[in-house]
C-alpha positions as CSV (number, residue, x, y, z in Angstrom):
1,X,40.7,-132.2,-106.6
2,X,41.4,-129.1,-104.3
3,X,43.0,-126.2,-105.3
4,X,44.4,-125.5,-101.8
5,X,46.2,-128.6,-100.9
6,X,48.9,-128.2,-98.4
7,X,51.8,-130.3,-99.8
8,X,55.1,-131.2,-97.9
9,X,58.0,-131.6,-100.3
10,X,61.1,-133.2,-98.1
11,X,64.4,-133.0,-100.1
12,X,67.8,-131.6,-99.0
13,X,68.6,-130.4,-102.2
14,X,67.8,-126.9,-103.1
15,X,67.8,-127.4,-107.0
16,X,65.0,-130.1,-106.2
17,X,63.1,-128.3,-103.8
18,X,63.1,-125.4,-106.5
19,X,62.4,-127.4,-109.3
20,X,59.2,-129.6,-107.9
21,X,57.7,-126.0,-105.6
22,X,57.6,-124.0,-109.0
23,X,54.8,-126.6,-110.7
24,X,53.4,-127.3,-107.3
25,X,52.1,-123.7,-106.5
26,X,51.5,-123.3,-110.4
27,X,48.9,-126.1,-110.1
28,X,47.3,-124.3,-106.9
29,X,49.1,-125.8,-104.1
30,X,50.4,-124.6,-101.3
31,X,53.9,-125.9,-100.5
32,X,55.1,-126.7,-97.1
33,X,59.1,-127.3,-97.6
34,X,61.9,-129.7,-95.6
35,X,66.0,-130.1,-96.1
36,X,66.1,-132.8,-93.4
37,X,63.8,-135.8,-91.7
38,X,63.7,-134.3,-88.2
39,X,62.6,-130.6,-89.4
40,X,60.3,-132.6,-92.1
41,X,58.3,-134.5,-88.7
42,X,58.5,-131.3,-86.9
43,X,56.6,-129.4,-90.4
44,X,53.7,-132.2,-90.8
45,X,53.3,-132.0,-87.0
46,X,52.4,-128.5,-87.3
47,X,50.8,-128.2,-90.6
48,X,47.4,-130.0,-91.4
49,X,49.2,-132.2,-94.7
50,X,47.0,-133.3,-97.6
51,X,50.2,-135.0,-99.2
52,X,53.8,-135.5,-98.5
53,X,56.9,-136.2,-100.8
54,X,59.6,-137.2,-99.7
55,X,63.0,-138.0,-100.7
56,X,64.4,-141.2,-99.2
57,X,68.1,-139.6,-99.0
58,X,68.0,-137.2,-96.4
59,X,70.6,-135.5,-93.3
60,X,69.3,-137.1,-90.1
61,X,66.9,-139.2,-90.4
62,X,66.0,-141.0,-93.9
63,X,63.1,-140.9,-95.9
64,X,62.0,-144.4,-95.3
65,X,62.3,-143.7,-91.6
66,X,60.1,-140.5,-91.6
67,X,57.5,-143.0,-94.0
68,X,57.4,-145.5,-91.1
69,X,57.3,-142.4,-88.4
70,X,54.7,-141.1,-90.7
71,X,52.7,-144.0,-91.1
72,X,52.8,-145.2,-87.2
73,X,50.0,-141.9,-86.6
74,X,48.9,-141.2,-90.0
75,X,47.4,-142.5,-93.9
76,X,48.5,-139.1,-95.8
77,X,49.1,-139.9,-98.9
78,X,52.8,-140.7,-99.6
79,X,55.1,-140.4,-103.0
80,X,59.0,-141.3,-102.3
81,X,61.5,-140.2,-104.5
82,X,64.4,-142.4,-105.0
83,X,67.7,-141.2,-106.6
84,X,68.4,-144.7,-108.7
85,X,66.6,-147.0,-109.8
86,X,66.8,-149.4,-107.1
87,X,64.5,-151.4,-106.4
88,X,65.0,-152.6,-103.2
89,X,64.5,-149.0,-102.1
90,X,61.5,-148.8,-104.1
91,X,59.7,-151.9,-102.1
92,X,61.2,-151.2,-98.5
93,X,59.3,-147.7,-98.9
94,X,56.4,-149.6,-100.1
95,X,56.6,-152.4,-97.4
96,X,56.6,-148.8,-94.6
97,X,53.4,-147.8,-96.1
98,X,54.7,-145.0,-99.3
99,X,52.0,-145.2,-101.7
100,X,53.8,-144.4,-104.7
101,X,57.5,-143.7,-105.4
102,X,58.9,-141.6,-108.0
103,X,62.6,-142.4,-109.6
104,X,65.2,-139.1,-110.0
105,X,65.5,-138.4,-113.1
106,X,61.9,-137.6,-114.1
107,X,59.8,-135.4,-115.9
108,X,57.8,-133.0,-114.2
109,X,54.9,-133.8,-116.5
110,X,55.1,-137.7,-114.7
111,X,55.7,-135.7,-111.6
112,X,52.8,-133.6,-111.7
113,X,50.3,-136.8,-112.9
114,X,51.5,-138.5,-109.6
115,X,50.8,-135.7,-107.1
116,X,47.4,-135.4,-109.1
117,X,46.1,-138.9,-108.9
118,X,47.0,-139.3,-105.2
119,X,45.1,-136.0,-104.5
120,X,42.3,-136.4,-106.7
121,X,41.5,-140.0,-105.3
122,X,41.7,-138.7,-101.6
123,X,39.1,-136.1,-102.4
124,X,37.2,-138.3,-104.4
125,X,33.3,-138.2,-103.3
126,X,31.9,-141.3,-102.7
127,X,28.8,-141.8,-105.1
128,X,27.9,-145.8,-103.4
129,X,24.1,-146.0,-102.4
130,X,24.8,-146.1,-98.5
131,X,24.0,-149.6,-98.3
132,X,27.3,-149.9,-100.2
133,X,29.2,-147.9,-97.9
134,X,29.8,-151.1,-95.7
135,X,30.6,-154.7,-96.2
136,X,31.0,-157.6,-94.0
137,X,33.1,-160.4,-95.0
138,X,33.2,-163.2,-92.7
139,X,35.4,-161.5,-89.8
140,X,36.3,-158.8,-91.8
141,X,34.1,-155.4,-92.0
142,X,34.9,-152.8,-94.7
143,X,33.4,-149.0,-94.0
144,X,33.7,-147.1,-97.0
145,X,32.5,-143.2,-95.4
146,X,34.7,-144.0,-91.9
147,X,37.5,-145.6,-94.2
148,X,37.9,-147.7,-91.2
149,X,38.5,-151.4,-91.2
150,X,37.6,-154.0,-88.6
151,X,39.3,-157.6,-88.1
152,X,37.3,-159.8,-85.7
153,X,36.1,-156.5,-83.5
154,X,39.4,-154.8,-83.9
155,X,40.6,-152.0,-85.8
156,X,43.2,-152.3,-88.3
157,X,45.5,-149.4,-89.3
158,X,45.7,-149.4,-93.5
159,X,47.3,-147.3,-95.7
160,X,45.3,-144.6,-98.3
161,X,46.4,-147.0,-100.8
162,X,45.7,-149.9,-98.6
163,X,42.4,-149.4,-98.0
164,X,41.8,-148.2,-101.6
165,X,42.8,-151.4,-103.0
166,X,41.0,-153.7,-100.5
167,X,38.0,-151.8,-101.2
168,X,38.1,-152.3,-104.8
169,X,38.6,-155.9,-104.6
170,X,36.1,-156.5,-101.6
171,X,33.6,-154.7,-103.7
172,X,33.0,-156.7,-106.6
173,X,33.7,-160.6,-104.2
174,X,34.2,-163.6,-106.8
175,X,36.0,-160.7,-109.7
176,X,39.2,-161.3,-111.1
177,X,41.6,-158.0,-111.1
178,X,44.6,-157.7,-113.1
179,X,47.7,-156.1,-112.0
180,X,46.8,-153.2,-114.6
181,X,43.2,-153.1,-113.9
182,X,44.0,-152.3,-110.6
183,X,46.9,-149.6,-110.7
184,X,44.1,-147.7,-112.7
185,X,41.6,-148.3,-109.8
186,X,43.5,-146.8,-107.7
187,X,45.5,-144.2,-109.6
188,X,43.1,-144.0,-112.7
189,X,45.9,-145.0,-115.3
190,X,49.0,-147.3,-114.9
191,X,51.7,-145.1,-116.9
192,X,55.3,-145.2,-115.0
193,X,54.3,-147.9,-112.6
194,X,55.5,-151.4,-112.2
195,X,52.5,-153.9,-112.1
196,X,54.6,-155.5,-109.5
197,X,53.7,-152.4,-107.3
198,X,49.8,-154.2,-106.7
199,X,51.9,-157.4,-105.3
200,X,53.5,-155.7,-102.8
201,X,50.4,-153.5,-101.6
202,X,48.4,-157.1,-101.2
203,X,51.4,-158.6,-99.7
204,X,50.8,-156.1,-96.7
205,X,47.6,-156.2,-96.9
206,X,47.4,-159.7,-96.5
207,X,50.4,-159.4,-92.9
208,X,47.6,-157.0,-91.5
209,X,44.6,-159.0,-92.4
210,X,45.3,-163.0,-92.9
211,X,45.6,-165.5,-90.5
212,X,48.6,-166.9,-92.4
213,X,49.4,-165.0,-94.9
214,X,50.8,-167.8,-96.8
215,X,47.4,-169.4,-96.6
216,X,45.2,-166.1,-97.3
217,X,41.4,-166.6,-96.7
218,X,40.4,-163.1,-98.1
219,X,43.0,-162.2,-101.1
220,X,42.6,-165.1,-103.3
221,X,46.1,-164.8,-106.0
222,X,44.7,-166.1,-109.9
223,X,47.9,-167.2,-111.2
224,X,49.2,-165.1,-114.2
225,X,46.2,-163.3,-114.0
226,X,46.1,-160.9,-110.9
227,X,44.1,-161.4,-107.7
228,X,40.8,-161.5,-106.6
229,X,38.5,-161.4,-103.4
230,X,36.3,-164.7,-101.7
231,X,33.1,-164.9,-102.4
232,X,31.0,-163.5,-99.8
């Protein structure tokens, strides 16, 4: 993981935006800070952004409206911060393409483990032979070193965590993945996260690359067990 990762913390609160910069530029970061959605737009415009976190309360423009802003032009890495424990603001900042969220109050140990995994997996090498660096599913094709994905001939805009997952399960075709199994794919342990997280990551996986989603072709669900991809 890089020692120099520029990180934008978004939160109107200046105990907050004290309390998460302190461990932040401890662990070697550099911290680019926000008190509002317009100026945090105007910041990652500016800045080149390894990872952004940001509070869905904000003055102007919400957090789950900056995520979708975000997400229309970029796959940054994402980690909301909700103030309750609510979960419908925990999947609507899922649904706009956040890749983890974070509930107030929490340790800064959990804190720090978050920001960690999501930086360490984006700076990840890639250690595939290079005939594993693409795949070809039916219409689908998968390129692991462009993290790029094709749909019939067209590009298809996924998520760090989006493509992450549907390369793990398009990797091994035919496997069975639990819910667990997969939260430490992607994040290399499952403490603090709902299981229920990986459902609603496929479920938008599945509106960007299913004919009907209801009826997926690619993202086969193993009831009670998890999910798993077609056979090749």
């Amino acid at each position: 993981m890089p020692s120099s990762s520029t990180i934008l913390l978004v939160d109107d609160e200046e105990a907050v935006q004290k309390l998460l910069a302190y461990p932040l530029e401890r662990d070697g970061h550099r911290v680019v800070q926000a008190r509002d959605g317009e100026e945090a737009l105007a910041r990652f415009s500016a800045e080149k952004i390894d990872l952004v976190v940001l509070d869905i309360m904000l003055p102007k423009l919400d957090g789950l409206e900056v995520c979708k802003r975000l997400r229309a032009t970029s796959s940054v890495p994402i980690i909301m911060l909700t103030a309750r424990d609510d979960e419908l603001d925990k999947v609507v900042g899922l649904e706009l393409g956040a890749d983890d969220y974070i509930t107030k109050p929490f340790s800064i140990r959990e804190f720090r483990s978050r920001v960690r995994a999501l930086l360490r997996r984006a700076a990840a090498p890639r250690t595939e032979p290079l005939d594993r660096d693409r795949l070809e599913i039916g219409d689908l094709a998968v390129d692991l070193s462009r993290r790029s994905v094709e749909l019939r001939g067209a590009p298809v805009q996924l998520t760090y965590v989006e493509f992450e997952l549907l390369w793990a399960l398009a990797s091994a075709p035919g496997r069975v993945f639990g819910r667990q199994m997969l939260l430490e794919a992607l994040w290399g342990a499952s403490d603090y996260r709902d299981p229920r997280t990986i459902d609603v990551h496929v479920r938008h996986l599945r509106e960007k690359l299913e004919r009907d989603p209801g009826v997926p072709e690619y993202i086969i669900t193993v009831r009670g067990v998890g999910y798993r991809f077609r056979d090749a």
